[in-house]
N, C-alpha and C positions, 0 to 999 in steps of 0.2 A: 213644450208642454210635456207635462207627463205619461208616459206611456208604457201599462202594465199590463202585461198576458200571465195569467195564472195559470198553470202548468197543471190540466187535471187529468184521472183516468182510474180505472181499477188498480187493485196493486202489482207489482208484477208485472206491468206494461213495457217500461222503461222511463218514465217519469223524468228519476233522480239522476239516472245514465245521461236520458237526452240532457237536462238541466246544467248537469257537471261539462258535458261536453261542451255545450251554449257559452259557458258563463267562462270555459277554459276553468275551475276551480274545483276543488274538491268538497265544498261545503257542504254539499248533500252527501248523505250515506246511502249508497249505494250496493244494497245487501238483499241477498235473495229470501225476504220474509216480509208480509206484510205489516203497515206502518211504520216502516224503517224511518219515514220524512213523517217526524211527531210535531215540529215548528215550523211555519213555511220559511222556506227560504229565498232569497232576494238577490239575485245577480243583477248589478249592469253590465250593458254588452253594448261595443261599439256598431253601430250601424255602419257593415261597409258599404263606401260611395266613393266606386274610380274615378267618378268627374269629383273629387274633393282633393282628391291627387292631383291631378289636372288641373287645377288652378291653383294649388299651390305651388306648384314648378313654375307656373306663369307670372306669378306674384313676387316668387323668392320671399314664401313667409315662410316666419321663425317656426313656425308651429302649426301643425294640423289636427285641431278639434272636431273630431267626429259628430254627430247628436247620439246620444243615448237611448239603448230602449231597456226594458225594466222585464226580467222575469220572475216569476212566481214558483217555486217547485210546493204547491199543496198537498198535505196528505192524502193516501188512496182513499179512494170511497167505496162503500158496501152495502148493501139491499139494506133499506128500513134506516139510510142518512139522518132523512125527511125527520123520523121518530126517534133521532139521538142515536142510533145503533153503531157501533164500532167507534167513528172517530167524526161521525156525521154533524155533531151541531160546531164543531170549529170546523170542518170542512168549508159547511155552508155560509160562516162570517167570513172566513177566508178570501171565499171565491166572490165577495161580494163587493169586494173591496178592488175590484181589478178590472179592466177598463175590455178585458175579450180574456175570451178562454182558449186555450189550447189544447184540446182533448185528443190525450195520445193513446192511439187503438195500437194493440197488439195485431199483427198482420205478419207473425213467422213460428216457424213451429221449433219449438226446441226443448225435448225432455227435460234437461239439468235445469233448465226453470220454470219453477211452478206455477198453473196458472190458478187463480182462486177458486174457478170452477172445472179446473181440471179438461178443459177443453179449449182451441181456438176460436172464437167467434164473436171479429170485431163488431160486427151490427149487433150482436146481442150484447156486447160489453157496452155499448154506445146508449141502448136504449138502458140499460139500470143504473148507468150514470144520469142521463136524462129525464129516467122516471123519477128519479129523488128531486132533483131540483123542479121539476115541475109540480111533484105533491108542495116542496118547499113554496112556492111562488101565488098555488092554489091557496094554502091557508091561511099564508099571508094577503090575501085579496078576499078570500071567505067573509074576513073578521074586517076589513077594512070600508069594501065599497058598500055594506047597508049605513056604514057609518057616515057616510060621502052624502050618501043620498038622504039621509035624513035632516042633516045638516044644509044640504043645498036646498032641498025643502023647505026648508025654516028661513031661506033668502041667503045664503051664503054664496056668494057666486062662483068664486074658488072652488069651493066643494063640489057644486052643481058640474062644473068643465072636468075635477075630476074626478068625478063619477060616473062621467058618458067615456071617456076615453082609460078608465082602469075599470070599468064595468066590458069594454068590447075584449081587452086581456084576461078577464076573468071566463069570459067566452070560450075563446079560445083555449086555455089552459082545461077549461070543463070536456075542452073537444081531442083533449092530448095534443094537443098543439104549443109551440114555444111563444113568450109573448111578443119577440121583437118581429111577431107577425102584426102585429097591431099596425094600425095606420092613422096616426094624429093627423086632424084634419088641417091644423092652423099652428103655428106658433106656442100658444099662450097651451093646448092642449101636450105638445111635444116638451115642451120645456115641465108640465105635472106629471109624466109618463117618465121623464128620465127623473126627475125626483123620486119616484114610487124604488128605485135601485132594484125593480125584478132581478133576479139571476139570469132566466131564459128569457130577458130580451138584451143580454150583450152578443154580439159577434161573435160568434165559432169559427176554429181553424182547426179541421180535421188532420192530428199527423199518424200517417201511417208508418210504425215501425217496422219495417221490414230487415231480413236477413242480409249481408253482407253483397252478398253475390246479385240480388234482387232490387239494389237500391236506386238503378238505372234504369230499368221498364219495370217495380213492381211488381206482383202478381195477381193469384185469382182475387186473393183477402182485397189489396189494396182497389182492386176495382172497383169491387162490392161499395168499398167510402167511399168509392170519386163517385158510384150513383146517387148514392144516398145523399152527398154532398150537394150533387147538382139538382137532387128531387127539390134539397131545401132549400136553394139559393144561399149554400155557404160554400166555405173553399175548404180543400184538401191540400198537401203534400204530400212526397214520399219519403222520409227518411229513414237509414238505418243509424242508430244511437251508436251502436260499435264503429264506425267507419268514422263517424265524428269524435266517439273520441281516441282512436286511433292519430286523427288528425291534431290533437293536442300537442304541444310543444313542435311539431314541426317548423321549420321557419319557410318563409311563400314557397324559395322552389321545390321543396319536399312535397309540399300539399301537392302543388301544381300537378308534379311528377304523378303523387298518389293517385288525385283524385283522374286523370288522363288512365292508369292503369285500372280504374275499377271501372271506366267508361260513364265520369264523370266531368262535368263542365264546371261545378260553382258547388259549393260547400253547402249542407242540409240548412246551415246559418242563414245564410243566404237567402233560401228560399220560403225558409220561415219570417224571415223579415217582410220580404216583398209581399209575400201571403198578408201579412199582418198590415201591412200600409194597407194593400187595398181593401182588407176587411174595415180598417176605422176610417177610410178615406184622406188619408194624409198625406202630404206632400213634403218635398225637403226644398229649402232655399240655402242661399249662399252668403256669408261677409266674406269680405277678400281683400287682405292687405299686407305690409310687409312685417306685420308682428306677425298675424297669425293668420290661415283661413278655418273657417268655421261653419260645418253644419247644423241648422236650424229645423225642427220640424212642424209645421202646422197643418191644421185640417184644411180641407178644400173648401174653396170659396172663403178664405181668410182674404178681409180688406189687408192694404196695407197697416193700418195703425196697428192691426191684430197682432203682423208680425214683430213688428219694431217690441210690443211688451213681451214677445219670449224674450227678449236679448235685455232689456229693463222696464218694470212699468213708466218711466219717466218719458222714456222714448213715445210710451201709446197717450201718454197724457200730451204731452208737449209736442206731437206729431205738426210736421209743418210739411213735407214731401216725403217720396223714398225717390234716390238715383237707382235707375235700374237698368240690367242690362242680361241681356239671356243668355242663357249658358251658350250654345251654338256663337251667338257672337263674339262674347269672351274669349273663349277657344280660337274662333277662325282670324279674331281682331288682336291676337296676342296680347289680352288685357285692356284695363280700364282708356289707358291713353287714347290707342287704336278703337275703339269702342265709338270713346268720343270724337276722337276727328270725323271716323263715317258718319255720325250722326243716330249712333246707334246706343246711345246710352241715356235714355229716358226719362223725365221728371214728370211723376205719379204722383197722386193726390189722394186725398182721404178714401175714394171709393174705388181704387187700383185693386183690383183680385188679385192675391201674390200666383204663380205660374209656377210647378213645379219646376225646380231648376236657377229660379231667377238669383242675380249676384245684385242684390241689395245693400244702399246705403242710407241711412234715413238720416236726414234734417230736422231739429228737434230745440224747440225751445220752453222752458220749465220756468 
C-alpha cells in the first residue's frame, strides 16, 4: 500500500535537511531562507527490517526487497496559510494529498540560522502551523455540512449520515480542536468522514530537531512536544537533521561506529519509521524464497485476501489459502522445510488476520 508523510513545519525548521538526509538525496535545497522547497518533493525510502535479512540468509534468496515508504518535503508555511498568504494555498493541497504529517519543531538554538520569528518556541511554531489548517478544515466544513443537512432533509440518506458525523468535526474544529478527534460511530459513517479528506484528521508525528550533542536524551524544547504530544494522543521523536546527514554515505560499520559515539542505538530513520507505522497502524509481512525475499506492508486487521492484492490484484481476486508461518518459527525452524515438518506452517483461509511478521504464501486461482 502506499504510504505518504508530508514533511511539514515553519521555515527554517530543518524540513529539507531532515528530508535530504531521509531520502539519502539531494533533491531538496537546503538553504537558509524561507521557501527554498517552492515544489514538494518525493523520496522513497527503504524501510529498514533486520528480520528481512534474516530470512534472506535462510532462504539463500537472490534479492532483498525492502517495502517502501514515501516522503513528502512540503513547502514552509506562514500565519494567514488559511487566506493564501506566503505559499499557503499549495501548501494546503499539498498536505492534503498525504496519508500523515510530519511536523518538524525546531527544538535547538543556533544564531547562523534564522528563525521566521526570531525566537525558539516549538509549541508556538506548532500551534500556527495548526491554526492554519484548522481555519483551513473549518471553512471547508462551514460551506459544506448546511449543505449535507439540507439535502439529508429532502430524504438523502448519504447526506443525512454525513452530516451527523462531519457536523460533530465542525464541532470540534469550532472548539479549536483537530478533527481526527471525531468518532464515527459505524462503518458506513467512518468510511463519509475519510472521504471529507480534513487535513486535521490525519495522524501526526511530532519530530523534534534538536542540536547534535542533544539528540540522545533531548531537551527542555523536546520535552515540551512529548507533553503536548501525549496531551493529544499523538507521537513524537527526537531527531537531529545534522547527525543524519552526517550519516549519509557512510557505509553500516561507520554509522554503527558513529552512531555508538554520539550515544546512539538506531538511526533518526529508524525511528521515524516505527513512529509512523504505529501512527497508521501498519504491519509488515514476509514472501520468502530462493529468487527473492520481500517486504510487504499492510494495515492491521488486514484478512488474508487483503494481503495477497499488495503483491497483485489477481492474488485477492482468485484467493484460495495463504501458507503461513511466523517469523519466530521461520527463524528457530531454519525455514520453510523445518517449519513444515514441525507442523508449524499453516493453511489460512479467507478470514486469517495477517500477524505482523507472518512469511506468507498464497494459493490463488483466477
Amino acid at each position: 500500500m502506499g504510504f505518504k508523510c508530508g514533511i511539514v513545519g515553519l521555515p527554517n525548521v530543518g524540513k529539507s535537511t531532515l528530508f535530504n538526509a531521509l531520502t539519502e538525496t539531494q533533491a531538496a535545497q537546503a538553504a537558509n531562507y524561507p521557501f527554498c522547497t517552492i515544489e514538494p518533493n518525493v523520496g522513497q525510502v527503504a524501510v529498514p527490517d533486520p528480520r528481512l535479512d534474516k530470512l534472506a540468509a535462510i532462504a539463500s534468496s537472490a534479492k532483498i526487497i525492502p517495502t517502501q515508504l514515501a516522503f513528502v518535503d512540503i513547502a514552509g508555511l506562514v500565519k494567514g496559510a488559511s487566506k493564501g498568504e506566503g505559499l499557503g494555498n499549495q501548501f494546503l493541497g499539498n498536505i492534503r494529498e498525504v496519508d500523515a504529517i510530519v511536523h518538524v519543531l525546531r527544538c535547538f538554538e543556533n544564531d547562523d540560522i534564522q528563525h521566521v520569528d526570531n525566537h525558539v518556541n516549538p509549541i508556538a511554531d506548532a500551534e500556527v502551523v495548526e491554526t492554519e489548517l484548522l481555519l483551513s478544515d473549518l471553512e471547508s466544513l462551514e460551506k459544506r455540512v448546511p449543505n449535507l443537512i439540507k439535502r439529508g432533509q429532502q430524504g438523502d440518506k448519504e447526506s443525512k449520515i454525513a452530516a451527523s458525523v462531519l457536523g460533530q468535526a465542525l464541532e470540534l474544529l469550532r472548539e479549536g480542536k483537530p478533527a481526527r478527534l471525531t468518532q464515527p460511530k459505524d462503518d458506513e459513517e467512518a468510511r463519509l468522514f475519510a472521504q471529507a479528506q480534513l487535513i486535521t484528521a490525519k495522524p501526526v508525528l511530532y519530530v523534534c530537531n534538536v542540536n547534535e550533542d542533544e539528540a540522545a536524551e533531548g531537551n527542555a524544547y523536546s520535552a515540551a512536544v512529548f507533553d503536548k504530544a501525549k496531551a493529544e494522543g499523538a507521537n513524537a521523536v527526537i531527531v537531529s537533521a545534522a547527525i543524519e546527514s552526517d550519516l549519509v554515505g557512510m557505509d553500516m560499520d561507520e554509522r554503527i561506529a558513529f552512531l555508538e559515539e554520539m550515544g546512539l542505538h538506531e538511526t533518526g530513520l529508524a525511528r521515524v519509521i516505527r513512529a509512523g507505522y504505529d501512527l497508521l497502524h501498519l504491519i509488515t509481512f514476509f514472501t520468502v524464497g530462493p529468487k527473492e525475499a520481500r517486504a510487504w506492508t499492510v494495515e492491521k486487521g488486514s484478512r488474508a485476501p487483503q494481503a495477497a492484492g499488495e503483491i497483485h490484484t489477481d492474488f485477492e481476486r482468485g484467493f484460495i489459502r495463504a501458507e503461513t508461518i511466523a517469523y519466530d518459527d521461520y527463524v528457530a525452524l531454519n525455514g520453510e522445510a523445518g517449519a513444515r515438518d514441525a507442523g508449524k506452517l499453516r493453511q489460512e483461509g479467507k478470514e486469517y488476520i495477517v500477524k505482523d511478521g507472518d512469511v506468507l504464501h498464497f494459493k490463488f486461482n483466477v
